[in-house]
C-alpha positions as CSV (number, residue, x, y, z in Angstrom):
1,X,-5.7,10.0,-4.8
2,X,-8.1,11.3,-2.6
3,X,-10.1,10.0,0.2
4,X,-13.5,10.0,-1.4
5,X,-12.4,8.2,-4.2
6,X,-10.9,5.2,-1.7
7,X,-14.3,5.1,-0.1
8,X,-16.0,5.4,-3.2
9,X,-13.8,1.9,-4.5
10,X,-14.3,0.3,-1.2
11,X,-18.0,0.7,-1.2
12,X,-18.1,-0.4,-5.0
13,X,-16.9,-3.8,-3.6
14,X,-20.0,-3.7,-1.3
15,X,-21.6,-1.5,1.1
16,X,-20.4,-1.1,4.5
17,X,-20.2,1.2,7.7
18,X,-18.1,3.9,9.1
19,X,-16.9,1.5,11.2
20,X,-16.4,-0.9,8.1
21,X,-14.5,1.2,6.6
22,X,-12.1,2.6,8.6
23,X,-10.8,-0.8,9.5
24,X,-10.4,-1.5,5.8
25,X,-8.3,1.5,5.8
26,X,-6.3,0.3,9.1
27,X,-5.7,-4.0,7.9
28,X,-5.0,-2.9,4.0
29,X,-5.0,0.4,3.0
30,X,-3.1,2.5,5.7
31,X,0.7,0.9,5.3
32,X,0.6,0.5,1.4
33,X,-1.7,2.9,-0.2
34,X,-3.8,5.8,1.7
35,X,-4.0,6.7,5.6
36,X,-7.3,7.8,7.0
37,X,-8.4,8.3,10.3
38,X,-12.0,7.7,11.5
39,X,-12.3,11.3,12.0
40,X,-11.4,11.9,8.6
41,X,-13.7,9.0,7.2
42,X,-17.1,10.1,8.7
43,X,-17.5,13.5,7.5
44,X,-16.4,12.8,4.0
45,X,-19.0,10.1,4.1
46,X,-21.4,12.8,4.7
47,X,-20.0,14.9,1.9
48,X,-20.7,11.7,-0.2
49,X,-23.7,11.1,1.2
50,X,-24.6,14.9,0.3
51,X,-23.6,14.7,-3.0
52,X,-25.3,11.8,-4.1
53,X,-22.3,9.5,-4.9
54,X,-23.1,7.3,-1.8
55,X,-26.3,6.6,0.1
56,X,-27.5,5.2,3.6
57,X,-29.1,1.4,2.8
58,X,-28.9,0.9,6.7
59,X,-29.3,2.0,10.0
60,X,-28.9,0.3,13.3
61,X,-28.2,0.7,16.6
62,X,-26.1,3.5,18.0
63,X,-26.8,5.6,15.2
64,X,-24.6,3.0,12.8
65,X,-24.9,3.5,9.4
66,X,-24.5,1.2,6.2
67,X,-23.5,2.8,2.9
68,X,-23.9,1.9,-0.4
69,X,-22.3,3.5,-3.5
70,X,-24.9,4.7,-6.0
71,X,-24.6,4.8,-9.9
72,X,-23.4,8.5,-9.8
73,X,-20.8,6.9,-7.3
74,X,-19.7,4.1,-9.6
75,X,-19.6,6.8,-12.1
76,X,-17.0,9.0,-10.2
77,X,-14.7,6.1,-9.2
78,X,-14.9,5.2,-13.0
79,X,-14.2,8.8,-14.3
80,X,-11.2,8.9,-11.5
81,X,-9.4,5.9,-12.3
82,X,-9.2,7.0,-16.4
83,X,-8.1,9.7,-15.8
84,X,-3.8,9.8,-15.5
85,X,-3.2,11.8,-13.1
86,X,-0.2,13.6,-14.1
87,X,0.8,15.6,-11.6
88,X,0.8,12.9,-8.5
89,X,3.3,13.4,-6.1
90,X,4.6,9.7,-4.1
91,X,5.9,9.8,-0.8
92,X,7.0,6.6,0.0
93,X,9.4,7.3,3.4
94,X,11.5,4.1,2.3
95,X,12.7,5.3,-0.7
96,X,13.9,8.6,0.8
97,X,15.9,6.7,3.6
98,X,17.7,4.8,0.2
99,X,18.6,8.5,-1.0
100,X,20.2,9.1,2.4
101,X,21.5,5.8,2.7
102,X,25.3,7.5,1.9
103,X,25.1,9.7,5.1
104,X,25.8,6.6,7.1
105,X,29.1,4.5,7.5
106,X,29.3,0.3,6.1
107,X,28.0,-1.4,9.4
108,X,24.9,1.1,9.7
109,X,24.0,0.9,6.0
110,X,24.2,-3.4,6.1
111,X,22.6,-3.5,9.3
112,X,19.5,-1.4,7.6
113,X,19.7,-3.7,4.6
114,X,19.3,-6.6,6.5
115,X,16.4,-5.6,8.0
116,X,14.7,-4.2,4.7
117,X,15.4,-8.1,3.8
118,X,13.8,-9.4,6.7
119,X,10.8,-6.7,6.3
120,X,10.1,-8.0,2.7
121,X,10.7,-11.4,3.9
122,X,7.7,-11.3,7.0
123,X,5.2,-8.5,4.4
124,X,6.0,-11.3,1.4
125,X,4.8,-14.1,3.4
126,X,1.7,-11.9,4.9
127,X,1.4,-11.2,0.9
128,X,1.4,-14.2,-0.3
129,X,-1.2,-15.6,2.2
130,X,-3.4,-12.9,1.3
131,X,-3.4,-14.1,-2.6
132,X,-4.1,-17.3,-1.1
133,X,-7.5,-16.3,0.2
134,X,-8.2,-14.0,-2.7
135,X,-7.6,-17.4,-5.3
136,X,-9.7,-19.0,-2.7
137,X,-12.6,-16.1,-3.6
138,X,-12.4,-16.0,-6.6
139,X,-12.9,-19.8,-7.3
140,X,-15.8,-19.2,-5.4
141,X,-16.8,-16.2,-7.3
142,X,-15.5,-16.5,-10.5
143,X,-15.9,-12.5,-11.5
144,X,-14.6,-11.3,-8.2
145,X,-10.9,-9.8,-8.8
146,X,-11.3,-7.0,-5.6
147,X,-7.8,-7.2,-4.6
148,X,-5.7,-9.5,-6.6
149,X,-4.2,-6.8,-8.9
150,X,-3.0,-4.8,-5.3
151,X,-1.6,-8.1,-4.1
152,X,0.2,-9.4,-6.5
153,X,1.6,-5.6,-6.6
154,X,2.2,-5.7,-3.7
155,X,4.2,-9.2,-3.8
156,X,6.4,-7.6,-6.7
157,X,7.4,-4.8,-4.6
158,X,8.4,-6.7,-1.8
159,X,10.2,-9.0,-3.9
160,X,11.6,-6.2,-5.5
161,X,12.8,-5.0,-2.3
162,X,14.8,-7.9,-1.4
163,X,16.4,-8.4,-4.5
164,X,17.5,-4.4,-4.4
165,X,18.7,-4.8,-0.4
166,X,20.7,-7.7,-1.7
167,X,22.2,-6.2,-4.6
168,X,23.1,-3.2,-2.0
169,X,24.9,-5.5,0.2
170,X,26.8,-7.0,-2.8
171,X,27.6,-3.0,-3.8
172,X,29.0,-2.4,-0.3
173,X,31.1,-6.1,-0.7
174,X,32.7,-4.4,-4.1
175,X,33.1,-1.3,-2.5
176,X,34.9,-2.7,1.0
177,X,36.7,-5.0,-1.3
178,X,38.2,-2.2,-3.4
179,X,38.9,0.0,-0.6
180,X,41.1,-3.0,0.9
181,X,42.8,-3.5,-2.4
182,X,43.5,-0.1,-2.6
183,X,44.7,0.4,0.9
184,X,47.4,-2.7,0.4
185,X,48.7,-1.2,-3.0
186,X,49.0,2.2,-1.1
187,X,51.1,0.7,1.8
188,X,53.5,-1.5,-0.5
């Protein structure tokens, strides 16, 4: 993904400023999906603005400006999301600390589970009051879906990372367990 296309999608929802924008990034984007900084955000708005995929509806004080996406904008976002991107790389700094998990002893590795637990448990709840206010929305609006698909992702994969740090703990259970048997035969 690139940033231009995140701007593009967040200005398809409606138009918005710099300032708009890069607080989108910072409340829902930044931990799940993309990180951008303001001073990343500005001048590819300009290159947007350039290119005619966004354009300036709005300007007020301080030099604050309000984009909108135009058709050839919509157009991008559109081409962008059919196209599979093949060759995407993930980096997702979690999953790499679960590879590496074996490089620390029993009590390190159950004390990080536990906390995983407790991390899914406190983003879940934030989650799940989020789809709150987005069923809210979209009684109101009943063709608005703008972030109920990410949500509910994002609800699974919480979920999904409690029931895995669980099953972990249960692994390490087994694996203490066998080591004491093992030990007791040994000594006999």
């Amino acid at each position: 993904m690139s940033l231009r296309h995140a701007l593009l999608g967040l200005l398809a929802d409606h138009p918005a400023s710099g300032y708009d924008l890069t607080r989108r990034f910072e409340v829902s984007l930044q931990k799940y999906a993309w990180h951008a900084r303001h001073s990343q955000i500005y001048p590819e708005l300009n290159r947007l603005a350039a290119e005619g995929l966004i354009s300036v509806v709005e300007e007020g004080a301080r030099g604050r400006r309000t984009y909108a996406i135009t058709e050839a904008g919509r157009e991008e976002v559109r081409r962008w999301l059919l196209t599979p991107n093949k060759d995407a790389v993930v980096r997702n700094e979690t999953v790499l600390r679960m590879f590496l998990l074996s490089t620390l002893d029993h009590a390190e590795i159950r004390k990080l589970l536990h906390e995983w637990i407790a991390e899914a448990d406190a983003e879940l709840e934030r989650v799940c009051g989020a789809l709150d206010r987005i069923e809210e929305l979209r009684r109101e609006q009943k063709d608005r879906w703008f972030g109920l698909f990410a949500a509910e992702y994002g609800r699974r994969s919480f979920q999904a990372q409690r029931e895995w740090a669980e099953w972990a703990l249960r692994q390490l259970d087994e694996a203490e367990q066998d080591g004491v048997e093992r030990s007791e035969k040994e000594n006999r």
